[in-house]
C-alpha positions in Angstrom: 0.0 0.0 0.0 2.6 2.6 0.9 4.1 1.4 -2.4 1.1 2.5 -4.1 0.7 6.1 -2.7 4.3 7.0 -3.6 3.3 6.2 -7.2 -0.2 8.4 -6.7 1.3 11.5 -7.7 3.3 10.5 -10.5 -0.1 8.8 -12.2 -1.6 12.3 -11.3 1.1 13.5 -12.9 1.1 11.5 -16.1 -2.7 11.9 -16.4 -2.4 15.5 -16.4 -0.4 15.7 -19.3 -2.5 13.2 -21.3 -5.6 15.7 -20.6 -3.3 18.2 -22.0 -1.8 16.3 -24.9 -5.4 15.3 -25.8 -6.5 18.8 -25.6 -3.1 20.1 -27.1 -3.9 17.9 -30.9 -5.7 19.4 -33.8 -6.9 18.2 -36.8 -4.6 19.6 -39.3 -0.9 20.3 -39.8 1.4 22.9 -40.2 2.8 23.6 -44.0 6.3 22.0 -43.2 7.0 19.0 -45.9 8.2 16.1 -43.8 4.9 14.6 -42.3 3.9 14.3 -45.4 7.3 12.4 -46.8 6.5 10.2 -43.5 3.0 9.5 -44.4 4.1 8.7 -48.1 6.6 6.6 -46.9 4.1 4.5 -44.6 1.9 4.3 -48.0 4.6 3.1 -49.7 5.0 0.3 -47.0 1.8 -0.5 -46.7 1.5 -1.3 -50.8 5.0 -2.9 -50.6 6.2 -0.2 -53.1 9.3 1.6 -51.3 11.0 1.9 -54.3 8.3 3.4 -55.9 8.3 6.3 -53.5 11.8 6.7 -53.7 11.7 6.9 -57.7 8.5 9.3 -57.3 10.4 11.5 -54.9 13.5 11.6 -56.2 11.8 13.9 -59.0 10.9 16.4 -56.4 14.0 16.8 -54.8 16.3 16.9 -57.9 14.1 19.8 -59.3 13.6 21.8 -56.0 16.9 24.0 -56.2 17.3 24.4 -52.1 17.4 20.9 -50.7 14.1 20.2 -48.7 15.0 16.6 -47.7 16.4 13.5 -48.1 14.8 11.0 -51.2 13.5 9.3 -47.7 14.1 9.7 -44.4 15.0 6.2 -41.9 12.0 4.1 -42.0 11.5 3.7 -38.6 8.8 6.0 -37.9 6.8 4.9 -41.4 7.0 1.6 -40.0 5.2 2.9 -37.0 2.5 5.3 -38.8 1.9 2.4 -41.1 -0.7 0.1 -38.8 -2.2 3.4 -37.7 -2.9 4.7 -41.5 -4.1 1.1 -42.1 -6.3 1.3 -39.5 -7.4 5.2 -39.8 -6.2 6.4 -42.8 -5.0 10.0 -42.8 -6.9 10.5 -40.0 -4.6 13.6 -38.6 -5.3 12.8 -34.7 -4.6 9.3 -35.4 -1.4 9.5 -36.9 -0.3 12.1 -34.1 -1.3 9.5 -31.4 2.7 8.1 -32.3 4.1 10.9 -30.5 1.3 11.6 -28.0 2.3 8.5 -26.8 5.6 8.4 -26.8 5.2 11.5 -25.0 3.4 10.0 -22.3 5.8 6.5 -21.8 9.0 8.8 -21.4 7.1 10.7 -18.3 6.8 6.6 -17.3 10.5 6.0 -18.3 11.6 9.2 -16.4 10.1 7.9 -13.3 12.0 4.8 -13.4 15.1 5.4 -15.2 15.9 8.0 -13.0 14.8 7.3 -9.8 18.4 6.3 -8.6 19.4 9.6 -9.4 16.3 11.8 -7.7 13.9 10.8 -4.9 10.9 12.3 -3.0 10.1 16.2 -4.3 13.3 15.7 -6.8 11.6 12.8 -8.8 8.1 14.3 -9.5 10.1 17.6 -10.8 11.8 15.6 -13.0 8.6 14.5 -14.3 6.4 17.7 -13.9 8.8 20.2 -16.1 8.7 17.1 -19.2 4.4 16.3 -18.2 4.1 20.4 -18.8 6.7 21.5 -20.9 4.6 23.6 -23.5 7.4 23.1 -26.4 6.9 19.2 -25.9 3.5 19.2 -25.8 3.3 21.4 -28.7 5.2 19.0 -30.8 2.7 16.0 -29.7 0.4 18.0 -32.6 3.5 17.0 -35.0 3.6 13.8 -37.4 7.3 13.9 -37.0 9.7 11.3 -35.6 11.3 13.8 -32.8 9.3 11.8 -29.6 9.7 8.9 -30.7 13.4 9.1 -31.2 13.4 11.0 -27.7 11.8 8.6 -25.9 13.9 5.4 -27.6 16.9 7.2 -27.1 16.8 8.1 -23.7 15.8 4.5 -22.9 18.6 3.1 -24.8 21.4 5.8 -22.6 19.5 4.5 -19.2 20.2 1.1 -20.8 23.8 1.2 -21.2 24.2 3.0 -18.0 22.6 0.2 -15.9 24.1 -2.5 -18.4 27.8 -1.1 -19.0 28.4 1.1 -15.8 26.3 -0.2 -13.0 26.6 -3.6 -14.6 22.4 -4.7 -13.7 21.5 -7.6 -15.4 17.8 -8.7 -16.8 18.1 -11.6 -18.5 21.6 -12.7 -18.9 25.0 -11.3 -20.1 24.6 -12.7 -23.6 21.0 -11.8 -24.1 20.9 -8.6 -22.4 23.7 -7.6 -24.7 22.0 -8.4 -27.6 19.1 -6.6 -26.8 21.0 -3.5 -26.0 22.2 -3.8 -29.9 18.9 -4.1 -31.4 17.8 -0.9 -29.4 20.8 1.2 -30.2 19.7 -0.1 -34.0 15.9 0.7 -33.3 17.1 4.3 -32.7 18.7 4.1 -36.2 16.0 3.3 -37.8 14.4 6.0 -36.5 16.7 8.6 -36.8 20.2 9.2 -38.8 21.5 10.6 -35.5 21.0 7.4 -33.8 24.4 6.6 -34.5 25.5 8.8 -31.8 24.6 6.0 -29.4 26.6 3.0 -30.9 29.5 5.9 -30.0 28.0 6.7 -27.2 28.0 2.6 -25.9 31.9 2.7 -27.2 32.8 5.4 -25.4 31.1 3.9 -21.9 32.5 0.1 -23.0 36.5 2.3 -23.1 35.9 4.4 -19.9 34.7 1.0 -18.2 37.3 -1.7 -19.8 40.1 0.0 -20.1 40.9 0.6 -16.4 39.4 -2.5 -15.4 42.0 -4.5 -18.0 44.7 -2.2 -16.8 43.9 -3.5 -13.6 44.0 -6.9 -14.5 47.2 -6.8 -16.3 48.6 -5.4 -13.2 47.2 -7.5 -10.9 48.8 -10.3 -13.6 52.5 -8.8 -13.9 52.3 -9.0 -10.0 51.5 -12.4 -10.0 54.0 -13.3 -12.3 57.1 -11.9 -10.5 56.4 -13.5 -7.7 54.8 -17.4 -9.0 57.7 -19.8 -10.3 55.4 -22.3 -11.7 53.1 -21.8 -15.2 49.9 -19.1 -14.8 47.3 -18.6 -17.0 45.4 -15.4 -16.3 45.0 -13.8 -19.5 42.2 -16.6 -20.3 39.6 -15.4 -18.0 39.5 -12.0 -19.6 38.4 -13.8 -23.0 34.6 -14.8 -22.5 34.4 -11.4 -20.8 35.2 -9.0 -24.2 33.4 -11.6 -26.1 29.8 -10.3 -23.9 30.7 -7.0 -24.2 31.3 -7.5 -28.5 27.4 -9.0 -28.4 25.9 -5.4 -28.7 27.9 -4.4 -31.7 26.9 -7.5 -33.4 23.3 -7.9 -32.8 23.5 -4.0 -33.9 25.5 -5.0 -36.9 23.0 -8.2 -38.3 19.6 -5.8 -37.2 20.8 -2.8 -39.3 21.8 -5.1 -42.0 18.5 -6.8 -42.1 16.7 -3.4 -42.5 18.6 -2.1 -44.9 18.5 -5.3 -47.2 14.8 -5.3 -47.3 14.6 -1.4 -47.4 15.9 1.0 -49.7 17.9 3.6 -48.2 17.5 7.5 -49.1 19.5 9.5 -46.8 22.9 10.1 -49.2 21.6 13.9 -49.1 22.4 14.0 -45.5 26.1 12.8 -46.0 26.4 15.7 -49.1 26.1 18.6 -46.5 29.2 17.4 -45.0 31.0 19.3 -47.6 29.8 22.8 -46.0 31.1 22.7 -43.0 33.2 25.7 -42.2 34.9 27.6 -39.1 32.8 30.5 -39.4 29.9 28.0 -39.4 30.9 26.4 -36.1 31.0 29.8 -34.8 27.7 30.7 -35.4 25.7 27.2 -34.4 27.9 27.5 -31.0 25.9 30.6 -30.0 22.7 29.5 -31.9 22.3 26.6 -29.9 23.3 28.1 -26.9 20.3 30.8 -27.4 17.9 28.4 -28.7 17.9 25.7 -25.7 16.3 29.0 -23.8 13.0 27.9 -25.7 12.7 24.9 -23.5 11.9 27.3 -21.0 8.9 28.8 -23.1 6.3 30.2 -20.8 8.5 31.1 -18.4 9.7 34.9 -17.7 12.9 35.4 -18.5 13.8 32.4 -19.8 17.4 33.1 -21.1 18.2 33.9 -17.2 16.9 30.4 -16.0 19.0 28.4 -19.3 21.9 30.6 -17.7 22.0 29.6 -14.3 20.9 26.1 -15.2 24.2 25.4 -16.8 26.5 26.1 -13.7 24.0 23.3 -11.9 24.7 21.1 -14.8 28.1 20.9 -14.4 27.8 20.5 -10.6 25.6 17.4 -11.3 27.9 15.9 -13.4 30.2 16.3 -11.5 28.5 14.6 -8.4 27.8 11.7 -11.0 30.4 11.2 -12.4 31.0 7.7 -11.8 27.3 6.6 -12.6 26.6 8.7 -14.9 28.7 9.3 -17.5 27.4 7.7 -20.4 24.3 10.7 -20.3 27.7 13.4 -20.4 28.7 11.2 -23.5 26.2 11.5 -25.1 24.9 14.8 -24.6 28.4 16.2 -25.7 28.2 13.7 -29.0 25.0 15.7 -29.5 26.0 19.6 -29.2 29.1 18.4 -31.8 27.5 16.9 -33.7 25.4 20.4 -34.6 27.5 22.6 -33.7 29.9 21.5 -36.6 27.0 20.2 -39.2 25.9 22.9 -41.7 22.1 23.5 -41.6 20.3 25.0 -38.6 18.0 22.7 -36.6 14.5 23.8 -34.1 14.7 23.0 -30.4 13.1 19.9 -31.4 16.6 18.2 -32.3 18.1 18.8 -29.2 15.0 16.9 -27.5 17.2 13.6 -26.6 19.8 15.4 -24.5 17.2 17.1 -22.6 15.9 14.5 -19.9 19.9 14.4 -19.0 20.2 18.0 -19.2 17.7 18.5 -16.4 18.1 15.2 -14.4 21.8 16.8 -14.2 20.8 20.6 -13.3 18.5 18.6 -10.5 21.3 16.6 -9.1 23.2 19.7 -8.9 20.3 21.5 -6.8 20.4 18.5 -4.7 24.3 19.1 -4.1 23.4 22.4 -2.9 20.4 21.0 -0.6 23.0 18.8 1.3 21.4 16.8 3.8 18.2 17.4 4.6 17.9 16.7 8.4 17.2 19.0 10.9 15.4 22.3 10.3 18.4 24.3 8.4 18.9 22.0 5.9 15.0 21.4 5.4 14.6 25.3 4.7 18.0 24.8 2.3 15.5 21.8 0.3 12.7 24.4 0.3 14.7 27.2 -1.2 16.1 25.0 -3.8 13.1 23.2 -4.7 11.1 26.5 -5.5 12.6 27.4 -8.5 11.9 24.4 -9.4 8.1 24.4 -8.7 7.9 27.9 -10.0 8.9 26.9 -13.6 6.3 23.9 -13.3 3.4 26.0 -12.6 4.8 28.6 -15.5 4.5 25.3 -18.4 1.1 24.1 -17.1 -0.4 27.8 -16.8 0.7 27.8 -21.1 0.2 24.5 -21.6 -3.1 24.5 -20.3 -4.1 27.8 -21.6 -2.7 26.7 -25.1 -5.1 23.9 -24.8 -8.0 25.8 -24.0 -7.7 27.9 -27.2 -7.1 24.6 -29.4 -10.2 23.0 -27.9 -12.4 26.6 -28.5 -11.3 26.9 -31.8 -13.0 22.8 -31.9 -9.5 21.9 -32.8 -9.2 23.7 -36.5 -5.8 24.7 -37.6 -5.6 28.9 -38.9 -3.0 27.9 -41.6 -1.6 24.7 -43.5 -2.5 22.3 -45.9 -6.0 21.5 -43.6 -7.7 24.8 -43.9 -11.2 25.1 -46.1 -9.4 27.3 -48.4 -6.4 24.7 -48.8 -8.8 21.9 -48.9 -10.8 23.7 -51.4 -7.6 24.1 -54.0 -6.7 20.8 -53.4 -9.9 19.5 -54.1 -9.8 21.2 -57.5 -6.3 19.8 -58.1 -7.5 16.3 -57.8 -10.6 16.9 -60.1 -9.7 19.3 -62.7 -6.6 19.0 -63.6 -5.3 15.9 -65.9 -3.5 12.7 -64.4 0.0 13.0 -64.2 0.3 17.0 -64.7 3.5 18.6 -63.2 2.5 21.5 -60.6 5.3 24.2 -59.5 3.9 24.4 -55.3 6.5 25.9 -52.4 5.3 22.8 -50.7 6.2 19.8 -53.3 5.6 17.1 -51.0 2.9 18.1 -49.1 0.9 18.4 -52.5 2.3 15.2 -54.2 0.8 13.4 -50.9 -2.7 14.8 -50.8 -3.5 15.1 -54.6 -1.1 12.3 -56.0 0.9 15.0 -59.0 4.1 15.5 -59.3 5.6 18.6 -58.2 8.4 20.6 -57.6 9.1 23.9 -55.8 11.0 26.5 -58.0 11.4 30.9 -58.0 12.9 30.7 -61.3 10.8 31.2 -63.9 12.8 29.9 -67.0 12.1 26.2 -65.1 8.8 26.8 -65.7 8.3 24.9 -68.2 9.2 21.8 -66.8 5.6 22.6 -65.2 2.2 22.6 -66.3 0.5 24.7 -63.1 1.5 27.4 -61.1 0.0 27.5 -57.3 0.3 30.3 -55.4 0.0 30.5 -52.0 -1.1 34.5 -51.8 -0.4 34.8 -48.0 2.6 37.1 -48.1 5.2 35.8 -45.8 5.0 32.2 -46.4 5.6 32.2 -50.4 6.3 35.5 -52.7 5.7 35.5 -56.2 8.5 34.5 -58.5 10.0 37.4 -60.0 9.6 38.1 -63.5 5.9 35.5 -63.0 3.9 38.8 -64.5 5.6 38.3 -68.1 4.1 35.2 -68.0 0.4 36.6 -68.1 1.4 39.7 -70.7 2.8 37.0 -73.0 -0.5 34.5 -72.7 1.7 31.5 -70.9 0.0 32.0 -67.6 -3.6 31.6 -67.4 -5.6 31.7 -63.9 -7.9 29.3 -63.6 -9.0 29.0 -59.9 -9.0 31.5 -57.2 -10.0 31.6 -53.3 -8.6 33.6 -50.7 -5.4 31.7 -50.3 -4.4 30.7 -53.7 -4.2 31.3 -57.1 -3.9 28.2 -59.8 -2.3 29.7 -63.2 -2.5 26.8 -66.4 0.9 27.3 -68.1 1.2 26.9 -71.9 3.8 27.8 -74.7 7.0 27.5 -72.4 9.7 26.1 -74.4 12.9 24.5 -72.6 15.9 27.5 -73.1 13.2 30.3 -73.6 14.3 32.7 -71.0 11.1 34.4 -69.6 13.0 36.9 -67.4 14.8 38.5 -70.4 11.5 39.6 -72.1 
């Protein structure tokens, strides 16, 4: 029983932020081209055509100048969408319920991954600034892969810190080091950046191994010098690195597996690698300093709390720094990686390394708490742990009230692809215009998925007649016009034929390849 009221508030908790998840979704989506890649690809699964969508999207990306994506991202998360779209179809709440769950099983994870590290007060705000955390929650309304890979990869760093460090076993050596494998390859599959943990497990296996074999070899030489008769020590230490090899394995033969029976489309990826400069690096070491701040949305002054979070960090890893290390590990592989790697990411990339970020800054309250016994030391608790509280009642005050204003608005989006107006043009894609037309859009994939044409994304009019439609999306600041695109009317190449209040639809005719529009 006493078991059971400890866990009371964490279920309260948890069931808090599922009331606010639930209220957080919508029925539409923003205008940003991956879910739709994601849903395509889950299509493409479900038909048994991956190929297919490969070949269909490799058009879009080799005529869309700026790069908007790879020919396909890791097929983890289309594997997951794929039952869901089989069961729903593209039902938008359906396929969000991926990361609205994932969402809710890390709070679960956090509660017991981490409750060697925290106790008591410590625990439940560990879990109360992720069940509130308005940026979180605002990306359960995503079909995107970010929770998902958040909530795998954080279980796969508490799994090599129990299995490699603290050296817990579930099953047994072998298979417990198989599994740990096939989870750092699940996170692959996922996302590209998954890779970070096989270095991550590396890393731990050398801070672990090495002094424990230096050890050994002393321990040996010792024995030597002083035994006059044959020894054989070095044999022991065989079956041992043998265990620790199963996790690369299993990791090896699961990643092989998938990418045998799946095509892979991620080369684009690996071509940014040429852009990587010094006065890059530069730059993406302040911008990511200034945009973890954002995890603190809601709160007042936000850039002040990041700021004196980071001194607590340090403190907590310090005080962990035997336990813990493989969280350090891999929230350093992390900020690297982006720090040197050419395009800018959203806070939502830095989502992995934040349950370690915090579980750190905590431990480093907790340093300052000392022991709290006595009335001193309980007033020491109190002044550290409100902070603390204060920035949970700041998410769930804007996590709550954006709920409310989803929920009044009966959970319509204002802009996207989902609108009336959008649906409207869409709808008049599909019927009016003729099977397999070309259409220039400034979001290729998101119309290839709902109307099934081929299109591109261009502001250069002489590639316009690789097209035969023009859509416009007349809100100024998400598309302009492409310059010169009035010639195109004056000379009788453009012709509109459908307007609403969002778009225009032109019918392109008489473009020749070579014919440069802009000189006329």
């Amino acid at each position: 029983m006493s078991k059971w009221k400890k866990c009371l508030p964490f279920v309260f908790l948890i069931g808090v932020s599922g009331l606010l998840v639930v209220g957080t979704l919508n029925n539409g989506q923003d205008w940003g081209g991956d879910f739709a890649s994601y849903i395509m690809q889950s299509q493409s699964l479900l038909a048994g055509s991956p190929q297919e969508f490969i070949e269909a999207n490799r058009f879009t990306i080799e005529h869309t100048p700026n790069t908007i994506g790879p020919l396909a991202y890791p097929w983890g998360f289309p594997t997951m969408l794929a039952p869901v779209y089989a069961a729903f179809g593209p039902d938008m709440i359906a396929l969000k319920s991926i990361g609205a769950a994932c969402s809710l099983l890390l709070l679960v994870l956090l509660v017991v991954g981490f409750r060697r590290h925290h106790s008591g007060l410590w625990l439940l705000s560990l879990v109360g600034l992720f069940a509130f955390n308005p940026p979180l929650l605002v990306y359960t309304n995503w079909i995107s892969s970010d929770l998902p890979f958040m909530f795998f990869s954080t279980l796969c760093v508490l799994c090599i810190t129990e299995s490699v460090v603290v050296r817990r076993r579930w099953i047994s050596p072998a298979v417990d080091g198989i599994l740990l494998g096939v989870l750092v390859a699940i996170c692959c599959f996922i996302r590209s950046n998954g890779v970070l943990l096989l270095a991550t497990l590396g890393i731990t296996h050398l801070l672990v191994l090495a002094p424990a074999l230096w050890r050994r070899r002393l321990v040996s030489d010792a024995s030597l010098s002083h035994d006059t008769g044959q020894t054989t020590p070095q044999r022991s230490n065989i079956p041992g690195l043998w265990i620790h090899a199963l996790p690369y394995a299993s990791y090896l033969v699961a990643t092989l597996l998938w990418r045998v029976f799946l095509p892979s489309g991620d080369s684009a990826h690996m071509d940014l690698l040429s852009q990587i400069s010094l006065g890059g690096i530069k730059y993406h070491f302040f911008y990511y300093g200034k945009l973890s701040t954002q995890f603190y949305d809601g709160v007042p002054y936000p850039f002040l709390i990041y700021a004196l979070s980071l001194p607590l960090m340090i403190l907590g890893m310090i005080k962990r720094r035997r336990s813990s290390h493989p969280m350090a590990v891999y929230i350093a592989l992390t900020l690297v990686l982006y720090v040197i790697w050419p395009a800018t990411q959203a806070l939502r990339y830095l989502f992995p390394i934040l349950p370690f970020y915090i579980s750190f800054v905590l431990s480093g309250l907790q340093a300052l708490q000392g022991d709290a016994t006595g009335v001193r030391p309980i007033l020491r608790r109190a002044i550290c742990l409100s902070p603390v509280v204060l920035v949970v009642a700041c998410f769930l005050v804007q996590s709550t009230s954006n709920a409310y204003e989803n929920l009044s608005r009966n959970r319509d989006t204002l802009e996207g692809p989902y609108t009336e107006p959008s649906s409207a043009m869409f709808s008049f894609i599909r019927q009016e215009t003729e099977p397999g037309s070309t259409l220039i859009f400034f979001k290729p994939r998101v119309m290839r998925m709902i109307t099934g044409q081929k299109s591109f994304a261009t502001y250069n009019v002489d590639e316009f007649w690789r097209a035969d439609y023009l859509v416009v999306y007349r809100p100024a600041h998400k598309q302009r016009m492409p310059e010169d695109s009035h010639h195109l009317e004056e000379r009788g190449n453009a012709h509109l034929v459908y307007e609403n209040s969002d778009f225009w639809v032109f019918r392109l005719t008489g473009l020749r390849e070579g014919e440069p529009v802009s000189d006329h």
